[in-house]
C-alpha positions as CSV (number, residue, x, y, z in Angstrom):
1,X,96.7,80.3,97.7
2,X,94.9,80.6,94.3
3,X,96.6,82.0,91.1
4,X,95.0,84.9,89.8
5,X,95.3,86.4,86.6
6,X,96.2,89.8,86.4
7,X,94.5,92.3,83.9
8,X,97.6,94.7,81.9
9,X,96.1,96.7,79.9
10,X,98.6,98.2,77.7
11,X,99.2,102.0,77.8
12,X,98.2,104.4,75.4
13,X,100.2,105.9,73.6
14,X,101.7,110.2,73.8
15,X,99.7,109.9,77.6
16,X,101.2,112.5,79.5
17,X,102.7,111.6,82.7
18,X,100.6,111.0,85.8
19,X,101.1,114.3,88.3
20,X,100.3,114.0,91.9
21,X,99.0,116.8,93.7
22,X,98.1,117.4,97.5
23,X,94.5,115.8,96.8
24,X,94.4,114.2,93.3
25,X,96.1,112.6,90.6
26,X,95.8,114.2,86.6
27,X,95.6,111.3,84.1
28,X,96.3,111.8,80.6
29,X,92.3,111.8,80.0
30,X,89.5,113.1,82.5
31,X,87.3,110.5,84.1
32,X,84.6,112.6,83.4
33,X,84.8,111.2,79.7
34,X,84.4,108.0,80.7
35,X,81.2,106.3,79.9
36,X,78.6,106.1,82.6
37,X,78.3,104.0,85.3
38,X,75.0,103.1,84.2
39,X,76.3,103.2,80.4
40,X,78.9,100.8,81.5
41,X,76.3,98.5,83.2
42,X,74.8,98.4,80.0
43,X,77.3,98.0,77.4
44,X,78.7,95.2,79.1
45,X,75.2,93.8,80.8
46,X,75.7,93.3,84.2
47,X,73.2,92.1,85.5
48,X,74.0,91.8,89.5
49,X,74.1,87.4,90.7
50,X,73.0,86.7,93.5
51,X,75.4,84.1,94.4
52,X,77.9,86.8,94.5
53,X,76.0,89.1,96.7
54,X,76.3,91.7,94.0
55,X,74.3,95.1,94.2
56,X,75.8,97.7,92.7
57,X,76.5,101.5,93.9
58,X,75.7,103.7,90.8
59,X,76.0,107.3,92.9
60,X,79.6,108.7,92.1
61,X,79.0,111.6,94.6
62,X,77.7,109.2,97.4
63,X,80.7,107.2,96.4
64,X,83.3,110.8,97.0
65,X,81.9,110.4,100.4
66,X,82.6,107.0,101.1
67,X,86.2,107.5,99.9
68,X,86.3,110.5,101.9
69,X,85.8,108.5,105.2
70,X,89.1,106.3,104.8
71,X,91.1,109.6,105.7
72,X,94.2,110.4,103.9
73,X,95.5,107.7,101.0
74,X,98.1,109.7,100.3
75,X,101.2,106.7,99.5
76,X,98.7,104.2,100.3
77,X,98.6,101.5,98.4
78,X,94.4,100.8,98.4
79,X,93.1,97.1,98.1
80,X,89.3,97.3,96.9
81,X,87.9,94.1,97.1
82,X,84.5,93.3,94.5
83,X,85.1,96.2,92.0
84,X,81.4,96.1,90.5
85,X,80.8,98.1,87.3
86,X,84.0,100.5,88.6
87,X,82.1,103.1,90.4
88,X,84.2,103.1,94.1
89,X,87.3,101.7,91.9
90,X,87.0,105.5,90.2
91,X,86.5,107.6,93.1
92,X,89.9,105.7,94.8
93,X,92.0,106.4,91.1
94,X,91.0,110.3,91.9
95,X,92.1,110.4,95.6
96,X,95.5,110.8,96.7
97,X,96.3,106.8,96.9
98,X,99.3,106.1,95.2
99,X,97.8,103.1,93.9
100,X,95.0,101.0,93.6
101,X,94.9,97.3,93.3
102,X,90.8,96.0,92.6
103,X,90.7,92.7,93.4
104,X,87.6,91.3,91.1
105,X,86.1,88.0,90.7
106,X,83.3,88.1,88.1
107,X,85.2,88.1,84.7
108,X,82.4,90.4,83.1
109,X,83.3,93.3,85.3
110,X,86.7,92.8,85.2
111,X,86.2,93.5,81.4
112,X,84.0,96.6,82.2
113,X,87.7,97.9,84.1
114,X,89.1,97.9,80.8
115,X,88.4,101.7,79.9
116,X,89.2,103.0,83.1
117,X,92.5,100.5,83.1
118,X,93.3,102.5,80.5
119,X,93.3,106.1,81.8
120,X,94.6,105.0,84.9
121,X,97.6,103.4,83.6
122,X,99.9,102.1,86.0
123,X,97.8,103.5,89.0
124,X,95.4,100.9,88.8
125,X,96.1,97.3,88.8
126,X,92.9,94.8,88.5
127,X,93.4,91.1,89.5
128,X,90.8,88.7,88.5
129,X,90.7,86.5,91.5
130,X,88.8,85.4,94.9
131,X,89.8,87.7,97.4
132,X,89.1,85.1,100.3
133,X,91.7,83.1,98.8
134,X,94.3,85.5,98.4
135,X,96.9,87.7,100.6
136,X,96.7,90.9,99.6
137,X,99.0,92.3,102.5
138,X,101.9,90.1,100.1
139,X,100.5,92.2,96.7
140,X,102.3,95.2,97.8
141,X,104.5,96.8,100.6
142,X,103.5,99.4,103.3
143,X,101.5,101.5,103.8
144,X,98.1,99.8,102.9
145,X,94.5,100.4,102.9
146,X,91.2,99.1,101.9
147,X,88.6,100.4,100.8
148,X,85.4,98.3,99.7
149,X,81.7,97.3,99.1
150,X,82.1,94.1,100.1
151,X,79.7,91.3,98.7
152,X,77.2,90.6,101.3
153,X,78.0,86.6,101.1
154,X,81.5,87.4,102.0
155,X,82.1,90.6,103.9
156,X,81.9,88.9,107.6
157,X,84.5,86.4,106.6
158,X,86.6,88.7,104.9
159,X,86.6,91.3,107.9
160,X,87.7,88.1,110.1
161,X,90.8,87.4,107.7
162,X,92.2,90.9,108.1
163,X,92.0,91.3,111.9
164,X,94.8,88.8,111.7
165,X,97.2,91.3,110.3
166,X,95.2,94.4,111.5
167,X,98.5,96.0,112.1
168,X,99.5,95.5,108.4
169,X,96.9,98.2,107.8
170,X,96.8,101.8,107.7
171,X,93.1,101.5,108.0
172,X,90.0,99.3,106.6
173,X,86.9,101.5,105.2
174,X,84.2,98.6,104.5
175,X,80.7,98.5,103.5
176,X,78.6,95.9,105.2
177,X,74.8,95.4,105.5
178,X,73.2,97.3,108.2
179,X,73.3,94.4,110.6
180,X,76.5,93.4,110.3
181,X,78.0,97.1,110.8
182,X,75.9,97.0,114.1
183,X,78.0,93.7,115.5
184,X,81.2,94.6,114.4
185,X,80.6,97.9,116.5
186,X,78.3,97.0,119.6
187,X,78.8,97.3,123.0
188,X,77.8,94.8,126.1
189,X,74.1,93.7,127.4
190,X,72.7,94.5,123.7
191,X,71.5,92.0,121.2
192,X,73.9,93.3,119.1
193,X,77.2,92.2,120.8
194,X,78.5,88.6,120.0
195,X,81.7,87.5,119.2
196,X,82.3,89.0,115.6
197,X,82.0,92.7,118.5
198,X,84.8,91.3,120.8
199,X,87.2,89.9,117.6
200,X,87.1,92.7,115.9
201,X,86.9,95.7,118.9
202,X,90.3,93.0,120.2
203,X,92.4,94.5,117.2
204,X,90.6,97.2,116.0
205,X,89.4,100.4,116.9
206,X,86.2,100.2,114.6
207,X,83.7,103.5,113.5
208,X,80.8,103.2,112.1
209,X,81.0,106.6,109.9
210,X,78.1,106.1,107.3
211,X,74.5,104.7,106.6
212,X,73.9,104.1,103.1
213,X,69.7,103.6,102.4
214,X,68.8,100.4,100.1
215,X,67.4,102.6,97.2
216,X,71.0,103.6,96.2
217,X,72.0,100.2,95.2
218,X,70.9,98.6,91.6
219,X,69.5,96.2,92.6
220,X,67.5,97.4,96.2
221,X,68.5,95.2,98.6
222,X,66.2,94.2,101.0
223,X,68.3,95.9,104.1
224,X,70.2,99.2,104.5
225,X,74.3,99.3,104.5
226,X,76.4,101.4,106.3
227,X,80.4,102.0,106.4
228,X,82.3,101.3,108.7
229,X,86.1,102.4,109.2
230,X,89.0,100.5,111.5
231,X,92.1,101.0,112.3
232,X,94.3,99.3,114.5
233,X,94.4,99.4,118.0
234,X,97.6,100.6,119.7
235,X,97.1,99.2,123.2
236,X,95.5,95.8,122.3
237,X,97.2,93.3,125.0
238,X,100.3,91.3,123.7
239,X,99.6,88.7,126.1
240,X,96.6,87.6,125.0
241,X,96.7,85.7,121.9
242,X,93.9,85.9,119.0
243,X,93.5,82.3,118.7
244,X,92.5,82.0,122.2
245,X,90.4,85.0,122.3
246,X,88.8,83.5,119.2
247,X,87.8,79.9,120.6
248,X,86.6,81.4,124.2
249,X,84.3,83.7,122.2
250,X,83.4,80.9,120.0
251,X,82.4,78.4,122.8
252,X,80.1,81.2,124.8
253,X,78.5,82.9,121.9
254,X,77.7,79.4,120.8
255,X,75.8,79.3,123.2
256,X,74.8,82.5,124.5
257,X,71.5,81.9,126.2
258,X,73.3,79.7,128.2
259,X,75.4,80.6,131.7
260,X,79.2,81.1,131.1
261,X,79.8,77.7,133.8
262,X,78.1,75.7,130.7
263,X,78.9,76.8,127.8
264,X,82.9,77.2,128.2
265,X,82.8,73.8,130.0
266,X,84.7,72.2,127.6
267,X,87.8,75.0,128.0
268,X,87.6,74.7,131.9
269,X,84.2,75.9,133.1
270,X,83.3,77.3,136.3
271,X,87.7,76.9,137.7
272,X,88.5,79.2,134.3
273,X,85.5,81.3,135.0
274,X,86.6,81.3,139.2
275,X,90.5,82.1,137.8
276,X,89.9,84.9,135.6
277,X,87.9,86.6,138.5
278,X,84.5,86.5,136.1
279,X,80.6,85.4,137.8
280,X,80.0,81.9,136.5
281,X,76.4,82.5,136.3
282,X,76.5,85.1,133.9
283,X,75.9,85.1,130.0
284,X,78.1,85.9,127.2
285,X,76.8,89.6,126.2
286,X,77.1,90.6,129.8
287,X,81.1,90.7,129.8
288,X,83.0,93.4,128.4
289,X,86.0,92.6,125.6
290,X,88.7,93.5,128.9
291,X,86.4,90.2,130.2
292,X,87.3,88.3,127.2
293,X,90.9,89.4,127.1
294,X,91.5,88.2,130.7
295,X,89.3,84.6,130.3
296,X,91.6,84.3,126.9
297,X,94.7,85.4,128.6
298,X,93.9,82.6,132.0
299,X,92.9,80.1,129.3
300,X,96.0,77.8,128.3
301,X,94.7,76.5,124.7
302,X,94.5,72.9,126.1
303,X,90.9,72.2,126.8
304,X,89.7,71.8,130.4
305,X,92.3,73.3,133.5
């Protein structure tokens, strides 16, 4: 695990104490005098870097609504991972969350946090650190959300982390590219489904809520976005375990123009394929995830049967 520093900015002084109501929080000082996204851009010249598969969402009523698709926040403590200039990091400190943790990696945003660190108070805690190195289910106790514009370069890896403690969340409300949005949620005999469909359908129940054109983001990326919200899926199997599931849809997607009999050969083959009741001469997008499940479930984790 990686150390992070953790930004405290110190309060201000006569604030009046934070209110919650039903569907908002009052700080001592309206975010509405807060500068500008694009001011803030500006004043503290971020320009986006490509190796962090930065584009920034600048639309604050664009933003409501992607808040507005995680559902209710209210005692949730919200995890938003690649805070940007602060846009989506605002929106969340005005919804009924209790708190906010933004979890930030390039140092010249986390200094562009600073003003709205300060009206937020305790309410909004920003760590400078690499979210694929940290645990953020062990930052803060039940329940929990996220809530995010994940970096392009990262998002699919990310996504993968947290299906391992899917039931640690209230829900996940991610942006992804276009593409990726369309895996996670596919369904079987499309080009679509692969393995990231099966993994994340296994412990999720996952929505794709929102489509988000490439003109709202400074810069345009060359592909469209869309949203996508899980939560966690009350009747995934018990018997089946994730690892498994994971290196059976590893080896077939590996290879999915190949027949099922070849490409899990090395886990069993055609006597796995025969055992868990499943046509050996089929491909990998032609099973359904209750296909998976069972091949996962007949597979015993040692190589060949």
């Amino acid at each position: 695990m990686e150390t992070v520093r953790e930004v405290v900015r110190p309060a201000i002084e006569d604030a009046n104490p934070i209110k919650k109501t039903p569907l908002f929080f009052e700080t001592h000082m309206p975010l509405s005098d807060l500068p500008s996204l694009s001011q803030t851009i500006a004043q503290h010249g971020l320009r986006t870097r490509k190796a962090l598969g930065q584009h920034f969402l600048c639309d604050m009523n664009l933003i409501r609504k992607i808040v507005a698709q995680a559902g209710d926040l209210t005692g949730c403590t919200v995890f938003e991972v690649g805070s940007g200039p602060g846009g989506l990091t605002r929106a969340l400190v005005e919804s009924s969350a209790a708190s906010v943790i933004a979890i930030e990696k390039d140092s010249r945003c986390v200094q562009a946090l600073e003003a709205l660190s300060a009206v937020a108070q305790e309410r909004l805690r920003v760590i400078e650190g690499d979210a694929l190195r940290l645990n953020l289910r062990d930052l803060s106790t039940a329940p929990r959300a996220v809530v995010a514009n994940l970096p392009y370069n990262v998002g699919t890896e990310l996504l993968l982390g947290w299906l391992h403690e899917m039931e640690a969340w209230q829900s996940l409300t991610l942006m992804f590219q276009a593409e990726v949005a369309d895996r996670i949620c596919a369904a079987p005999h499309g080009k679509d489904y692969g393995r990231l469909s099966v993994l994340a359908q296994f412990c999720a129940v996952p929505k794709r809520v929102m489509e988000i054109p490439s003109g709202a983001f400074l810069p345009p990326p060359k592909v469209d976005s869309a949203v996508v919200h899980l939560v966690p899926r009350m009747d995934r199997p018990r018997d089946v375990p994730l690892a498994h599931l994971e290196k059976i849809t590893a080896a077939a997607f590996g290879q999915r123009r190949k027949m099922l009999r070849s490409s899990l050969k090395p886990l069993g083959g055609q006597a796995l394929l025969e055992k868990a009741g499943i046509d050996p001469t089929l491909r990998p997008e032609n099973l359904s995830r209750t296909d998976f499940e069972n091949l996962a479930r007949c597979w015993g984790g040692k190589g060949a049967l």
